[in-house]
Gaussian input, Z-matrix of N, CA and C with variables (Angstrom, degrees):
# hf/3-21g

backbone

0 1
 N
 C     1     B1
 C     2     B2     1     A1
 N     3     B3     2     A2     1     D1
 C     4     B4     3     A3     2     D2
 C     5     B5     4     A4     3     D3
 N     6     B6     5     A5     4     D4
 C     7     B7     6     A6     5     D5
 C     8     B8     7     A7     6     D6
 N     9     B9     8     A8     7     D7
 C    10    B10     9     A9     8     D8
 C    11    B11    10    A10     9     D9
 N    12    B12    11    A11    10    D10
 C    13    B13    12    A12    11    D11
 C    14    B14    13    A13    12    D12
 N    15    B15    14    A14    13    D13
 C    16    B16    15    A15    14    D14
 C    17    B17    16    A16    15    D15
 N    18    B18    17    A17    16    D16
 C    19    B19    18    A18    17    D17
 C    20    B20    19    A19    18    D18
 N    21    B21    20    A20    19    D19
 C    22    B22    21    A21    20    D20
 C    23    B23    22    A22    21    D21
 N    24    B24    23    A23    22    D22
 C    25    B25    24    A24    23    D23
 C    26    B26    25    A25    24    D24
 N    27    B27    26    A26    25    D25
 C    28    B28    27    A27    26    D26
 C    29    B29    28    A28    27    D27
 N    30    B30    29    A29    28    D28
 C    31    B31    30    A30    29    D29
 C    32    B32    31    A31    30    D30
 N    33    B33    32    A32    31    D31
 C    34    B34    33    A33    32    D32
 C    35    B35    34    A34    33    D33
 N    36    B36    35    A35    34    D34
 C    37    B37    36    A36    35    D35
 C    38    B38    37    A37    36    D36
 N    39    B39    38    A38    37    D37
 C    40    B40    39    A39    38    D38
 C    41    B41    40    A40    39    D39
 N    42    B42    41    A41    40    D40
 C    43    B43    42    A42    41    D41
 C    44    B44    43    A43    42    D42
 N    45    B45    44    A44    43    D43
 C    46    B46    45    A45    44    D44
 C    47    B47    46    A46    45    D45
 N    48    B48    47    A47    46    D46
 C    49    B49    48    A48    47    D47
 C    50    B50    49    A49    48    D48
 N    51    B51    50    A50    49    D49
 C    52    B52    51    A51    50    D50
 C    53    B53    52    A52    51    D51
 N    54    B54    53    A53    52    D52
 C    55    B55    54    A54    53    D53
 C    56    B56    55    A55    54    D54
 N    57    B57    56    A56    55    D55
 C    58    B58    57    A57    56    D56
 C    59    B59    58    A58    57    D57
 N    60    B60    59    A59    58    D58
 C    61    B61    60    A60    59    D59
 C    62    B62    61    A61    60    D60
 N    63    B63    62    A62    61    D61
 C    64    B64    63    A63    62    D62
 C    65    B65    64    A64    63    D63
 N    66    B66    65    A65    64    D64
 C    67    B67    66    A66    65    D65
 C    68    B68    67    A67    66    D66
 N    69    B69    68    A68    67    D67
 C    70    B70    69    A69    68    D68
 C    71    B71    70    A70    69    D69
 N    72    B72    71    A71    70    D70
 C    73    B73    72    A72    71    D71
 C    74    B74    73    A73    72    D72
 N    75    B75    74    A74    73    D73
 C    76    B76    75    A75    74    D74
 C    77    B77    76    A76    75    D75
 N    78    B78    77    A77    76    D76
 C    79    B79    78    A78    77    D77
 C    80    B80    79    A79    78    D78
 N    81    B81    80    A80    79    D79
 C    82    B82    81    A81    80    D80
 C    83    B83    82    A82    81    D81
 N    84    B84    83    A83    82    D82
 C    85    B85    84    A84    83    D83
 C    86    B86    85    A85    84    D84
 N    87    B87    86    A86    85    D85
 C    88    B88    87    A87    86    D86
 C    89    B89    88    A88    87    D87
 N    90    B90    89    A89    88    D88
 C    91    B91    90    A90    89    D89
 C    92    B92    91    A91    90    D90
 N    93    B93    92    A92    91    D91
 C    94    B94    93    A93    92    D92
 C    95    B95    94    A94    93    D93
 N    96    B96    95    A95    94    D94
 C    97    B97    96    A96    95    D95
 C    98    B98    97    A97    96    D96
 N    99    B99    98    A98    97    D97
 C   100   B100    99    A99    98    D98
 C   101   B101   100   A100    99    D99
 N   102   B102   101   A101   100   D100
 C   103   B103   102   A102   101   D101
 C   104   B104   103   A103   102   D102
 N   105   B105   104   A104   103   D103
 C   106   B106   105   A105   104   D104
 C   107   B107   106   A106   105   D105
 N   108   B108   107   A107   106   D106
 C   109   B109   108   A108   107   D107
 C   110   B110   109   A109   108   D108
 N   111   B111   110   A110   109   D109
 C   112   B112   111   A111   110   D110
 C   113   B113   112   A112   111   D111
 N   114   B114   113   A113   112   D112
 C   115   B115   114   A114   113   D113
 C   116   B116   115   A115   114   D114
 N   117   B117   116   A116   115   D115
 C   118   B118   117   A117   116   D116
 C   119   B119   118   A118   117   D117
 N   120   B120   119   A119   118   D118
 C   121   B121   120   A120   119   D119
 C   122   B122   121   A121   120   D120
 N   123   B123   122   A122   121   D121
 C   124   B124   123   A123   122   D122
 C   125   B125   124   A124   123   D123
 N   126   B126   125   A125   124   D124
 C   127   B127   126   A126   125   D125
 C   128   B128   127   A127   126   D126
 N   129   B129   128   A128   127   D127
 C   130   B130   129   A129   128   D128
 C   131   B131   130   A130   129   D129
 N   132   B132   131   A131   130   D130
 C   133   B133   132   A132   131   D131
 C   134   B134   133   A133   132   D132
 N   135   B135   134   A134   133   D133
 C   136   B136   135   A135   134   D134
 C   137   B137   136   A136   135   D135
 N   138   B138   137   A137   136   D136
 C   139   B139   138   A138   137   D137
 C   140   B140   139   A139   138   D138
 N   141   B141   140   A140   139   D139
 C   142   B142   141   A141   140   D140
 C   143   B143   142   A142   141   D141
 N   144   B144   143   A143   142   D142
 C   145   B145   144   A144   143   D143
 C   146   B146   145   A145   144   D144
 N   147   B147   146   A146   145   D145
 C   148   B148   147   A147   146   D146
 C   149   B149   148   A148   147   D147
 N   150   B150   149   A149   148   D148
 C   151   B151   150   A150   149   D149
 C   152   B152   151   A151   150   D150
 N   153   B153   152   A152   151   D151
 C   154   B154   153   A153   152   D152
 C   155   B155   154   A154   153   D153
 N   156   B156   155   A155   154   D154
 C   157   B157   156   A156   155   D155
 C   158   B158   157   A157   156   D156
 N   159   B159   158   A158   157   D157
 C   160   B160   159   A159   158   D158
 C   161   B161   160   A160   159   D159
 N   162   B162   161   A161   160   D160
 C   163   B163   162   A162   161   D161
 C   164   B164   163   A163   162   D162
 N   165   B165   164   A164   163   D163
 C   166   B166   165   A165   164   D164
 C   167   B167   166   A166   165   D165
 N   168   B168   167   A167   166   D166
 C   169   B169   168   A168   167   D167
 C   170   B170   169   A169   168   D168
 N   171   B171   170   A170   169   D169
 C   172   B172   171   A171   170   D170
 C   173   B173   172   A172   171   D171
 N   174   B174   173   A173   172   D172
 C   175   B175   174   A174   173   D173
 C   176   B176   175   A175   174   D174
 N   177   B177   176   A176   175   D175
 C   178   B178   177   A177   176   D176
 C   179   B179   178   A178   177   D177
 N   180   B180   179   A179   178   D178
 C   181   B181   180   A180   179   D179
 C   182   B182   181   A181   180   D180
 N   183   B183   182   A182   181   D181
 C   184   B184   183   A183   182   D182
 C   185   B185   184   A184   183   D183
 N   186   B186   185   A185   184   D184
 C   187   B187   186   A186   185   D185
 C   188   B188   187   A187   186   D186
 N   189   B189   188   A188   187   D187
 C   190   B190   189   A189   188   D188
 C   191   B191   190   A190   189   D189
 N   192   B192   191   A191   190   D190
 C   193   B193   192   A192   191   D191
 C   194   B194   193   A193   192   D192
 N   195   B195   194   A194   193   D193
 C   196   B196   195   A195   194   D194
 C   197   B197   196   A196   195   D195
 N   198   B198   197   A197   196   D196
 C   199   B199   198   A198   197   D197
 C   200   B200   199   A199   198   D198
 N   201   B201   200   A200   199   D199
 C   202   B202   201   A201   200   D200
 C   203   B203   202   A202   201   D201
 N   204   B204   203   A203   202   D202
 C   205   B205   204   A204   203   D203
 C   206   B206   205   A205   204   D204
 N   207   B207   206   A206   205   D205
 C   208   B208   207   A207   206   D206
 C   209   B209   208   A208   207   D207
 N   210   B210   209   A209   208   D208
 C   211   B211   210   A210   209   D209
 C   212   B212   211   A211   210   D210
 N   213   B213   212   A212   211   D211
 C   214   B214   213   A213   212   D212
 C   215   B215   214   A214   213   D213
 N   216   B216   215   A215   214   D214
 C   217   B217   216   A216   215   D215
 C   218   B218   217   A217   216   D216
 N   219   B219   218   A218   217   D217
 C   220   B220   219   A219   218   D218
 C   221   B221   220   A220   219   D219

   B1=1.4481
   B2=1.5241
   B3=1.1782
   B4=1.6769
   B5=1.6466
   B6=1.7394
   B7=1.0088
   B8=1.8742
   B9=1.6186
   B10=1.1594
   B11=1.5743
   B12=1.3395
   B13=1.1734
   B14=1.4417
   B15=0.8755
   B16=1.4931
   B17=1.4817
   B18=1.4486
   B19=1.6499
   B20=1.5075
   B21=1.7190
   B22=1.7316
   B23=1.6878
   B24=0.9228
   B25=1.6189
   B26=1.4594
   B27=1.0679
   B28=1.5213
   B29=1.4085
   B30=1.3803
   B31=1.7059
   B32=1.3702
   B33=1.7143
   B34=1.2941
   B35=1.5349
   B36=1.3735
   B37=1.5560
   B38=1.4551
   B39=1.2664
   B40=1.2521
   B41=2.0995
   B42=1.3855
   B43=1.4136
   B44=1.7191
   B45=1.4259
   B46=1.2658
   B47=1.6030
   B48=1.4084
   B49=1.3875
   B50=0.8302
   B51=1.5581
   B52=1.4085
   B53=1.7425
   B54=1.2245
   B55=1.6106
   B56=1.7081
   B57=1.1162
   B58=1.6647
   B59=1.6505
   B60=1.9490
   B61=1.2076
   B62=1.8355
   B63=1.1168
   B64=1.6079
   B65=1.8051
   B66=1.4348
   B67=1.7052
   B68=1.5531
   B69=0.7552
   B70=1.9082
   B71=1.3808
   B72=1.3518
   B73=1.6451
   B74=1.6614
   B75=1.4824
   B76=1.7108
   B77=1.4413
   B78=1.4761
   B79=1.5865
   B80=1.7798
   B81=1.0534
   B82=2.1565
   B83=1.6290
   B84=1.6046
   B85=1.5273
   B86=1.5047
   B87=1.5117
   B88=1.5234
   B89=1.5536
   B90=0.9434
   B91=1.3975
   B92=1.1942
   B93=1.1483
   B94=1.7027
   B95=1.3153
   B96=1.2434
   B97=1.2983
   B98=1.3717
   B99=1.5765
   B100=1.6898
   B101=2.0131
   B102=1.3022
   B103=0.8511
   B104=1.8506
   B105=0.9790
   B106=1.1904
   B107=1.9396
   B108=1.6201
   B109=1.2121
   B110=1.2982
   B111=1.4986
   B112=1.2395
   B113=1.2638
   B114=1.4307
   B115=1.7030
   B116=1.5166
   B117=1.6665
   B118=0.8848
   B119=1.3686
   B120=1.5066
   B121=1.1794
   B122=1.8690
   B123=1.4549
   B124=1.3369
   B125=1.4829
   B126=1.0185
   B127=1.5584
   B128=1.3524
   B129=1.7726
   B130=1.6028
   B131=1.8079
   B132=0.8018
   B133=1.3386
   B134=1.9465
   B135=1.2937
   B136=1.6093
   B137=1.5948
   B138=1.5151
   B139=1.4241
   B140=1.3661
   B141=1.0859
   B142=1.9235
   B143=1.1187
   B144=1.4456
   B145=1.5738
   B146=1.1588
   B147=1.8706
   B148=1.0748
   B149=1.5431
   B150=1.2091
   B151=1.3801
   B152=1.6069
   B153=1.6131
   B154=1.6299
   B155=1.7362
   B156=0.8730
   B157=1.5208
   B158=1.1339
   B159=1.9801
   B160=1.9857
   B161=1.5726
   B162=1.0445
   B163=1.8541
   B164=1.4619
   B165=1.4077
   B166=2.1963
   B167=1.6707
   B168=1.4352
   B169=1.3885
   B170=1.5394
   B171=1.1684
   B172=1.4666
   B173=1.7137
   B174=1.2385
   B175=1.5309
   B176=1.2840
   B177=1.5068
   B178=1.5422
   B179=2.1700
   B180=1.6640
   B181=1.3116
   B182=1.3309
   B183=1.1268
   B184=1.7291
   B185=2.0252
   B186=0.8151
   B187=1.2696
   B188=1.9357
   B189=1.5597
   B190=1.4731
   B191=1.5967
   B192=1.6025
   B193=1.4840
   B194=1.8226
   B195=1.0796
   B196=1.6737
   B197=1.7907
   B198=1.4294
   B199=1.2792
   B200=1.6080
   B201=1.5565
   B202=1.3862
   B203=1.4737
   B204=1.3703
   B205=1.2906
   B206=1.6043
   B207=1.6600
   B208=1.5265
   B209=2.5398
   B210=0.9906
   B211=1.5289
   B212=1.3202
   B213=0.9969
   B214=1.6606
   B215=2.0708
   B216=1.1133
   B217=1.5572
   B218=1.7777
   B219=1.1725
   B220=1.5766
   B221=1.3807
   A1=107.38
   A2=126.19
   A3=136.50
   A4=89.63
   A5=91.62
   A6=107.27
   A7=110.54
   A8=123.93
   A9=144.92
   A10=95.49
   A11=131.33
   A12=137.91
   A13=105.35
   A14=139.94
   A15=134.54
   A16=93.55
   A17=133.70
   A18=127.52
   A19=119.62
   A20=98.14
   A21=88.81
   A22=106.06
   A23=117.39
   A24=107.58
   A25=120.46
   A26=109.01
   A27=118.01
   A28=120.88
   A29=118.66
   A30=124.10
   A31=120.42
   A32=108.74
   A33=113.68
   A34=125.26
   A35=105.35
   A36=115.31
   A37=135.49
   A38=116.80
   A39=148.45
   A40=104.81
   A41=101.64
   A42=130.19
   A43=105.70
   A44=132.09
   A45=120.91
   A46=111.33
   A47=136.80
   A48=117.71
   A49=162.79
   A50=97.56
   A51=119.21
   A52=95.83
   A53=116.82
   A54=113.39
   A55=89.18
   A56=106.99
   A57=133.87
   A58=111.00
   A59=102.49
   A60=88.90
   A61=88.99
   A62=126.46
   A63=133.06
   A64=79.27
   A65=124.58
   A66=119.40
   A67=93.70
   A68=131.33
   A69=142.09
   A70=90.81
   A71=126.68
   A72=130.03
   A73=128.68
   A74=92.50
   A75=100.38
   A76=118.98
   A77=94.02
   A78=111.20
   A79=99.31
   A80=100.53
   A81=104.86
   A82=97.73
   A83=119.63
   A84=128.93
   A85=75.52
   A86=137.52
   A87=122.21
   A88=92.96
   A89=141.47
   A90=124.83
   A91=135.41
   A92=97.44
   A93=97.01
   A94=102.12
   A95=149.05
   A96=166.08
   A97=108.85
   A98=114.22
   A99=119.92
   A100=92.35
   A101=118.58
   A102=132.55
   A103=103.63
   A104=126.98
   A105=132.29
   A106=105.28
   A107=123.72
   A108=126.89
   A109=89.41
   A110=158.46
   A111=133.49
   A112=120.03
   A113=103.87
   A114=118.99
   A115=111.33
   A116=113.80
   A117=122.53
   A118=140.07
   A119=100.77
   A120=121.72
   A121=132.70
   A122=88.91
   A123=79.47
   A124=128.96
   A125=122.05
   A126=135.95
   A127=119.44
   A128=103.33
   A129=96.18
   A130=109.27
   A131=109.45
   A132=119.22
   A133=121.56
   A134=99.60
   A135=93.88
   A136=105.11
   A137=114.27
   A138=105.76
   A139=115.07
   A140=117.35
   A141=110.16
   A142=105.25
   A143=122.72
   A144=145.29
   A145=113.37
   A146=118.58
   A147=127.40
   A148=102.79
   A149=128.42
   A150=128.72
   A151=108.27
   A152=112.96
   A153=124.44
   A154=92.65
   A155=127.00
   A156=124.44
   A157=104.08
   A158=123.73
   A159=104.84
   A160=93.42
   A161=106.03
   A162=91.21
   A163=104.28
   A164=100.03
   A165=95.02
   A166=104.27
   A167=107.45
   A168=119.90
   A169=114.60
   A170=115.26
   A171=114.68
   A172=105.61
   A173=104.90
   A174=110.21
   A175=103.83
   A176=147.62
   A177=126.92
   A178=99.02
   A179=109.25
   A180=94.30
   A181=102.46
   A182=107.11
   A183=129.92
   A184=89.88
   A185=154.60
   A186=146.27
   A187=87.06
   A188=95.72
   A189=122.67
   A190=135.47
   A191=100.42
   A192=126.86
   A193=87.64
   A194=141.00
   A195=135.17
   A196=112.60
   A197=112.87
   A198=119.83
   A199=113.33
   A200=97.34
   A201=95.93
   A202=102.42
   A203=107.03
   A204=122.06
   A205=104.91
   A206=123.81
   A207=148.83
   A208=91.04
   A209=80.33
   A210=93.89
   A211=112.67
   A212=103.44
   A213=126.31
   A214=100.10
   A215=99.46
   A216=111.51
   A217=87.79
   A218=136.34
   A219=129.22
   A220=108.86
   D1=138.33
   D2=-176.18
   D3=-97.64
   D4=179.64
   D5=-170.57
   D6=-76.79
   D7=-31.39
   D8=174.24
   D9=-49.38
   D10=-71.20
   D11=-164.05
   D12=-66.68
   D13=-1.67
   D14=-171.61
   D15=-120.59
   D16=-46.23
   D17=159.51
   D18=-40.44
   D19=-52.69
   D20=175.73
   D21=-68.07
   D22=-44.65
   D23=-177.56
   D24=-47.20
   D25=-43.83
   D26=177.87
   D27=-89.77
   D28=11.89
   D29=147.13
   D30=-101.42
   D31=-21.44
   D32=151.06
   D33=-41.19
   D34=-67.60
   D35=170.83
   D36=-63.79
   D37=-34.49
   D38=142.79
   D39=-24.48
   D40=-71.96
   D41=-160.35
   D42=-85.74
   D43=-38.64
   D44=165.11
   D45=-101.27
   D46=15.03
   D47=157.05
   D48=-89.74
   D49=25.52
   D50=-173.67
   D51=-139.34
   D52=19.95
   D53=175.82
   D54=-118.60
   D55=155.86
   D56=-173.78
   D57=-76.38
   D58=49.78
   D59=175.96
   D60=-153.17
   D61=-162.72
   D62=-138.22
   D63=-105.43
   D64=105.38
   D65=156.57
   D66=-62.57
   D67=-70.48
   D68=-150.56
   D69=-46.85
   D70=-74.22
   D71=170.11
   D72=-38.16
   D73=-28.10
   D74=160.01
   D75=-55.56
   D76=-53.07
   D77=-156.22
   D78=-72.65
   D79=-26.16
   D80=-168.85
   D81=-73.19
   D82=-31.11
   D83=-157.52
   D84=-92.32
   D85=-58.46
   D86=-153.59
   D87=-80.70
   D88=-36.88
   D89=164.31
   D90=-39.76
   D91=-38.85
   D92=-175.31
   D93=-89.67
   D94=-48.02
   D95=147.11
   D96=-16.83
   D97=-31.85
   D98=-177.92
   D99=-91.00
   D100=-47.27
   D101=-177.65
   D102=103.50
   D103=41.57
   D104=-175.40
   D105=-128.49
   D106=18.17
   D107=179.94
   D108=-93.37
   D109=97.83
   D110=152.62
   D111=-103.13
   D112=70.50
   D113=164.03
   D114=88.85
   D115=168.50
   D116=161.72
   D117=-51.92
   D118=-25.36
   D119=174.31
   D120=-81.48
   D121=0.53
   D122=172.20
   D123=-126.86
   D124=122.32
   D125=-159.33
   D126=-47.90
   D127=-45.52
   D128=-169.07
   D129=-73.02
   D130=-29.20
   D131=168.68
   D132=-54.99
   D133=-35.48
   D134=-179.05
   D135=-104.75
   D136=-6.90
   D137=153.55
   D138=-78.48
   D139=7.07
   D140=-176.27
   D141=-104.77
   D142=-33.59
   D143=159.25
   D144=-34.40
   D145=-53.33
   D146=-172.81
   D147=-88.83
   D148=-56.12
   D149=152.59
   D150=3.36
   D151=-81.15
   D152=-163.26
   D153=-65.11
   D154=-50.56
   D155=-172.82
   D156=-46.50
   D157=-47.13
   D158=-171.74
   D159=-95.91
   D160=16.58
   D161=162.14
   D162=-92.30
   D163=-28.18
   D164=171.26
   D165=-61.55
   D166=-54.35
   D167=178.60
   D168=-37.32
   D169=-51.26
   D170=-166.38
   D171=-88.25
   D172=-17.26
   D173=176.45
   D174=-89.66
   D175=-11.29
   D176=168.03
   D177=-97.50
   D178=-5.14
   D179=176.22
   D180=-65.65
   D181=-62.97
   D182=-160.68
   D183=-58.27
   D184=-13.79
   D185=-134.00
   D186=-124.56
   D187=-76.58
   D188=173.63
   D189=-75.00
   D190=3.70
   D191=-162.63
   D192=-69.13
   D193=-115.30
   D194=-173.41
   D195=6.14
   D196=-51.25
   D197=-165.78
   D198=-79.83
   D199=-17.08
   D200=-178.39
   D201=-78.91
   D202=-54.49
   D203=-151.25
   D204=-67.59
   D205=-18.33
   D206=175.35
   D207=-66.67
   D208=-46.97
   D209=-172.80
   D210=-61.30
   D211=-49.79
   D212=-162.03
   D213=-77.46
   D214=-47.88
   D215=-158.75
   D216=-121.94
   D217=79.56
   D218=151.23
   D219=-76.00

């Protein structure tokens, strides 16, 4: 995977995870389509997968972080 293919991937994820439809299913269709999905079997690829996912993660903490913590601790 280049550096191009990993930018589009990660505006993919970035860009559908917060709309009411499958990011993960984005990313399997832009993968293969980039040609950079090569299977289940290969690791560096589903750590990058998981990678873009806690960059969603850390972007609704930091985003939603006060409201949680208002939630969590009244």
């Amino acid at each position: 995977m280049n550096i191009i293919q990993a930018i589009i991937l990660g505006l993919i994820q970035g860009l559908t995870e917060f709309l009411p439809v499958s990011s993960s299913g984005h990313l399997v269709l832009a993968g293969a389509l980039l040609g950079v999905n090569a299977g289940e079997g290969d690791a560096s690829y589903v750590a990058f997968e998981v990678l873009l996912h806690l960059g969603s993660l850390c972007a609704i903490a930091i985003v939603f972080g006060r409201d949680i913590l208002k939630l969590a601790f009244p």
